[in-house]
C-alpha positions in Angstrom: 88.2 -13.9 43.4 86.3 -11.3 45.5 86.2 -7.7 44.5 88.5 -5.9 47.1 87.4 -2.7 47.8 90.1 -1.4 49.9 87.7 0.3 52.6 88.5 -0.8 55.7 89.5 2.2 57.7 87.5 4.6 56.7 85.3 6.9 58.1 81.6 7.6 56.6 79.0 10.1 57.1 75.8 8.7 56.3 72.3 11.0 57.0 68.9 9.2 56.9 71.2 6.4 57.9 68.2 4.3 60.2 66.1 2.8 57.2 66.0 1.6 53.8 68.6 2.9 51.5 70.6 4.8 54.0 70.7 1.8 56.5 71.8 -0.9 53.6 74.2 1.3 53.0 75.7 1.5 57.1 75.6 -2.1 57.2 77.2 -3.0 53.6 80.3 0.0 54.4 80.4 -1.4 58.1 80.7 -4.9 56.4 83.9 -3.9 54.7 85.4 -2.1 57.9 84.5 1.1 57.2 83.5 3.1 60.9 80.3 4.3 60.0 78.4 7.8 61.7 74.5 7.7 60.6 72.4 10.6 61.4 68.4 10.8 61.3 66.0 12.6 63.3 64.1 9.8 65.7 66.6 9.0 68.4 65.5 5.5 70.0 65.1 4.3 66.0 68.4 5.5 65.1 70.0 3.6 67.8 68.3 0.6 67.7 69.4 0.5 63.8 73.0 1.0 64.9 72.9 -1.2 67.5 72.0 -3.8 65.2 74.0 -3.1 62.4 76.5 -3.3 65.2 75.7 -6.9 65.6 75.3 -7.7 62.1 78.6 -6.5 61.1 80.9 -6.0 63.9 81.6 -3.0 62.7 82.2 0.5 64.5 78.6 2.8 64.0 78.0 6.3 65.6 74.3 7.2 66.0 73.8 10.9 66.3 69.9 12.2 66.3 69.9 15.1 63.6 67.1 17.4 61.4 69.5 17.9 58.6 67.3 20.3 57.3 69.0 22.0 60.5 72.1 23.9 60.1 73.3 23.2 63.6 72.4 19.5 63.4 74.5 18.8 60.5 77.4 20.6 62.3 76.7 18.4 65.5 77.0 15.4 63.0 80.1 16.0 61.3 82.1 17.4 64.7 81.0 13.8 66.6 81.9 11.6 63.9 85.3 13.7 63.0 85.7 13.7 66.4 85.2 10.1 67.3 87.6 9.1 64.4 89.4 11.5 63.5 88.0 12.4 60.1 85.8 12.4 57.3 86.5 10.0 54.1 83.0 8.9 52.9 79.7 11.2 53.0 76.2 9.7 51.8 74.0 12.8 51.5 70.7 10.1 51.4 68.4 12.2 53.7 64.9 13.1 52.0 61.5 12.2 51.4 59.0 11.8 48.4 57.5 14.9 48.0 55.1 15.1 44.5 52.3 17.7 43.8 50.8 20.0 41.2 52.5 23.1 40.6 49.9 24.9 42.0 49.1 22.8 45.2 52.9 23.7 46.5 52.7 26.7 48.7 56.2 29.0 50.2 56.6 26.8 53.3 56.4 23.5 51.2 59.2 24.8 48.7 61.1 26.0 51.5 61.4 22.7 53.9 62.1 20.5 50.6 64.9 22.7 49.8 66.0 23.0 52.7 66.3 19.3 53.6 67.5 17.9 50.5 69.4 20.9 49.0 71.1 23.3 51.6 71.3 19.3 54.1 73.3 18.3 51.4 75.0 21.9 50.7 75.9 21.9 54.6 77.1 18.1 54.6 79.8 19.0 51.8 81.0 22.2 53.1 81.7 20.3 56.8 83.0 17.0 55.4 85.2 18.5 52.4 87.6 20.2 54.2 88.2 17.1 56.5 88.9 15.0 53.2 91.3 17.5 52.0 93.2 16.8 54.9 93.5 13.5 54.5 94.4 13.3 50.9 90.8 13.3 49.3 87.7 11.4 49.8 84.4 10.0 48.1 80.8 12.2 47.8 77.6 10.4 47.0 74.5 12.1 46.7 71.1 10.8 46.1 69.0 12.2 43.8 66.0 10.8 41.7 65.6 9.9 38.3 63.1 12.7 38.0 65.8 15.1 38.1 66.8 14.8 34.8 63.3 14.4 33.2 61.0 15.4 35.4 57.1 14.5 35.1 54.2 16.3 35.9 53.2 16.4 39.2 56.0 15.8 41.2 57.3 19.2 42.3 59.3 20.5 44.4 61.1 17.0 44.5 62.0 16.9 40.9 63.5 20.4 41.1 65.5 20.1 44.5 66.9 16.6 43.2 67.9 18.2 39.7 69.8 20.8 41.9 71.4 17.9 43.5 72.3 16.6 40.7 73.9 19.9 39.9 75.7 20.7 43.0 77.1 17.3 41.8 79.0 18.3 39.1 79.9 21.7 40.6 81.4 19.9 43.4 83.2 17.0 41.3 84.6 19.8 39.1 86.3 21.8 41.3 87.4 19.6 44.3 88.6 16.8 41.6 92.4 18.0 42.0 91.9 17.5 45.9 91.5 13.9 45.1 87.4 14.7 45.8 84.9 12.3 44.0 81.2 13.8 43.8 78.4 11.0 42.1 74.9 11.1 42.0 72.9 7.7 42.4 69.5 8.9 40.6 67.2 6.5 42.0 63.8 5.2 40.5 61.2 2.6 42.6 63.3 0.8 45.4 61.6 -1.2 48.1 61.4 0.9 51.4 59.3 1.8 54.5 57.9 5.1 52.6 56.8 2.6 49.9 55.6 0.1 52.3 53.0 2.6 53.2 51.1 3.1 50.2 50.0 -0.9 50.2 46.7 -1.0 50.1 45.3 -3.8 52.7 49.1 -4.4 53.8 49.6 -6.8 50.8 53.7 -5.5 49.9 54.0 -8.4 47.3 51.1 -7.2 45.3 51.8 -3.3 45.8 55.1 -4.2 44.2 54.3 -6.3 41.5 52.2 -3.4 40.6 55.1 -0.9 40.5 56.9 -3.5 38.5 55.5 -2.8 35.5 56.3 0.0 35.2 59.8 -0.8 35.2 61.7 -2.5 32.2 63.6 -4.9 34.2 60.4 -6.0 35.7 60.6 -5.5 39.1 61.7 -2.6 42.4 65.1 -2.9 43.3 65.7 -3.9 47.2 68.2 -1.8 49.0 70.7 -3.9 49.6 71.4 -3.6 45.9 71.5 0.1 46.2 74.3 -0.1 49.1 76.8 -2.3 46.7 76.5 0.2 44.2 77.0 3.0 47.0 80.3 0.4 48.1 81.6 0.6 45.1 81.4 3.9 44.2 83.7 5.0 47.4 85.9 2.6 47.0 89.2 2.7 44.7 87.7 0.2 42.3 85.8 3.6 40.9 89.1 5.9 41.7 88.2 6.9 38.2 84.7 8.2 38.5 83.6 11.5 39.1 80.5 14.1 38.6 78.6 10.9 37.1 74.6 10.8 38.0 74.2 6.7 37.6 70.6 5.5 36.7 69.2 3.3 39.5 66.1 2.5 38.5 65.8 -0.8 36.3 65.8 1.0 33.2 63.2 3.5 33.7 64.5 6.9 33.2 63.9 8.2 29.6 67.4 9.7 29.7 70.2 8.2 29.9 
């Protein structure tokens, strides 16, 4: 018997919504019926993913071309999708980038842009879309966030410490919007096969490059994204009605902490 997740209906916000994690996730909540807005800043690509996500799932997508680093843009988002729908049930705050140094190779304007992409993006996306789900009875937050947050290692600033204040606003969010019917989670993510990744191959050879990053996971291997967008699915669906300001571990056993 299949897993019903009672989604079909709803409406999602999803930024960096035209690749990898953020894109799984459109399709797999389009899948299940769920009307889907995704926001990221190259227009033509963001289209062209909805447009096939379209096709893939018959499902309803919005594209709407966004900085979210940008207070205006994130306003732009949650007014066209609220008012293409109606609403706002569902918001993915998946927008960011790797973004690892040495302390002391980070200068003002790098701290700045990191924080304010991942942080006051996410910050903005909450204090837009929260109001709309306390209209409509409550709703479902996911942010992502790294696994680095919680135990960061060297050389990975300023992402370690704007994805540990995700995984803050997190918490403060699940703890005071939980009698709204509000869930907040963070999906703390470790090595999962996407374009940014892609990259880094050396020669183009992707299978190597990743069997080389497998070992340094316990489960042996990077996840694919796919796998990322069930957990997303389940998490806003009423099968985890009883989760909130959680920060799940997605990242094949990696993380030192739990």
């Amino acid at each position: 018997m299949a897993l019903e997740l009672e989604l079909k209906g709803k409406v999602a916000i999803i930024s960096g919504g035209s690749d990898g994690m953020g894109r799984a996730a459109a399709e797999r909540l389009a899948s299940e019926g769920v009307k889907v807005g995704i926001c990221a800043r190259r227009k033509d690509h963001l289209e062209r993913a909805a447009e096939e996500i379209r096709k893939a799932t018959g499902g309803e997508v919005l594209a709407v071309p966004a900085d979210v680093s940008r207070a205006a843009d994130v306003e732009a988002v949650v007014k066209a999708v609220a008012g293409r729908w109606g609403g706002v049930d569902i918001l993915l705050n998946n927008a960011g980038t790797s973004n690892a140094n040495a302390f002391e190779a980070v200068d003002d304007a790098t701290w700045q842009a990191d924080f304010d992409l991942k942080v006051m993006g996410a910050v903005r996306f909450c204090r837009l879309a929260i109001p709309h789900m306390k209209r409509r009875g409550g709703g479902q937050i996911v942010n992502v966030t790294v696994v680095g947050g919680k135990a960061p290692t060297a050389r990975a600033l300023p992402t370690t410490l704007s994805r540990a204040a995700g995984i803050n606003l997190t918490k403060s969010l699940a703890n005071e919007y939980a009698a709204d019917g509000i869930r907040v989670n963070t999906i703390c993510i470790g090595l999962v096969r996407s374009a940014q990744i892609d990259r880094r191959a050396k020669d183009g050879d992707l299978e190597a490059h990743y069997a080389g990053l497998a070992k340094r996971v316990p489960l042996g291997r990077v996840a694919h994204a796919r796998e990322f967008a069930d957990l997303v699915a389940f998490l806003v669906s009423e099968r985890a009605s009883y989760i909130t300001g959680t920060a799940i571990n997605f990242d094949g056993g990696m993380s030192a902490v739990v």
